[in-house]
C-alpha positions in Angstrom: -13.3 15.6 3.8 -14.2 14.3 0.7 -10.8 14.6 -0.6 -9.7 12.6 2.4 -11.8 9.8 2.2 -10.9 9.3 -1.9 -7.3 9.0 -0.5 -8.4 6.4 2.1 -10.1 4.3 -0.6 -7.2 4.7 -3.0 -4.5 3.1 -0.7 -7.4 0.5 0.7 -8.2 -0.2 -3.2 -4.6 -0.4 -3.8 -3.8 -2.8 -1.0 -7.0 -5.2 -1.9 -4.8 -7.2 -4.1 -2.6 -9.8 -3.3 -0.3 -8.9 -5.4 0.0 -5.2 -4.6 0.4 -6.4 -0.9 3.3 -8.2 -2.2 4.7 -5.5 -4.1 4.8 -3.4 -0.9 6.6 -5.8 1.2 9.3 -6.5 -1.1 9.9 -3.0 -2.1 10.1 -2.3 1.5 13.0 -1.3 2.5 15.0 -1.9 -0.9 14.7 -0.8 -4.4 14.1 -3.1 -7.2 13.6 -2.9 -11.2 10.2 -3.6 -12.6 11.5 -6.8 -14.1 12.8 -7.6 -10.5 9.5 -7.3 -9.8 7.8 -8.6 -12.6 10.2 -12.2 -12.7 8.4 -13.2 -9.6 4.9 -13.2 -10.9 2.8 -15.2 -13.4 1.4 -12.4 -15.3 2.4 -10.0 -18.5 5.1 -7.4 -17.7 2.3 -5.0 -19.1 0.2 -6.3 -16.3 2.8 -5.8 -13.5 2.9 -2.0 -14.8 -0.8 -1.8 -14.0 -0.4 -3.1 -10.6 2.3 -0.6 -10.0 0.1 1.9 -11.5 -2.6 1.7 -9.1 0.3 2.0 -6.1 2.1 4.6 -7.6 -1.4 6.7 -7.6 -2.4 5.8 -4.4 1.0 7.2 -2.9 2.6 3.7 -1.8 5.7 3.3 -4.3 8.0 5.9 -5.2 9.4 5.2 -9.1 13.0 6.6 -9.7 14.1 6.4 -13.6 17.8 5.6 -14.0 18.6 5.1 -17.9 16.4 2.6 -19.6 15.5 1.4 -16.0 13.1 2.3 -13.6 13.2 1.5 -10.3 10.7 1.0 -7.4 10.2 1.7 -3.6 8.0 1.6 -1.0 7.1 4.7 0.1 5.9 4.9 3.7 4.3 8.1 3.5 1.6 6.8 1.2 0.2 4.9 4.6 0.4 8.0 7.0 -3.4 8.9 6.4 -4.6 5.3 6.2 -2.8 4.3 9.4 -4.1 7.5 11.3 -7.7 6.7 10.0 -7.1 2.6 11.2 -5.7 3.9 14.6 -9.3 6.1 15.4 -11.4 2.4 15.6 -8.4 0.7 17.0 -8.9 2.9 20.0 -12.9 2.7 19.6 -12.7 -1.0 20.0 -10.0 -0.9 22.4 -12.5 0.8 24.5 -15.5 -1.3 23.7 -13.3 -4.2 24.6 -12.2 -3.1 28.0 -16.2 -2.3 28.7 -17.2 -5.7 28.2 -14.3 -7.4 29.9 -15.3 -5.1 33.3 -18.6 -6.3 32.5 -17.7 -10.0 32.1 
């Protein structure tokens, strides 16, 4: 359990920032270099490495070296356990919802 929850908070830690956030939604679905990535942001390069640090930890981005370039991806995997652990109070207050509507 405890193992589970310190993957929870990593990809919830990860996804905190703005920029992560960002990260994963333009990763998504296509694979870009780290100055791709970086050219789009007013921060250091060495900055933009920590970011993708923190995803590449938590499971989110998959890195794929190719020469003197390395390339990122979302990986959708890395939200499996975060989703499924979401889903649990989406149906709680799904419930709770329909209670007070037959109430109302």
């Amino acid at each position: 359990m405890v193992e589970h929850t310190s993957r929870i908070d990593m990809v919830f830690g990860a996804m905190a920032d703005p920029i992560r956030r960002d990260i994963l939604e333009r990763t998504a679905g296509s694979e870009l270099t780290v100055g791709q990535i970086a050219i789009d942001y007013d921060i250091s390069l060495a900055a933009v490495s920590k970011h993708l640090k923190v995803l590449h930890q938590a499971g989110l981005i998959r890195r794929r070296k190719d020469g003197r370039y390395q390339f990122v991806t979302t990986n959708p995997q890395g939200m499996r356990e975060a989703a499924s652990y979401l889903q649990q109070y989406e149906q709680f207050f799904t419930q709770r919802l329909r209670s007070v509507d037959e109430e109302v």
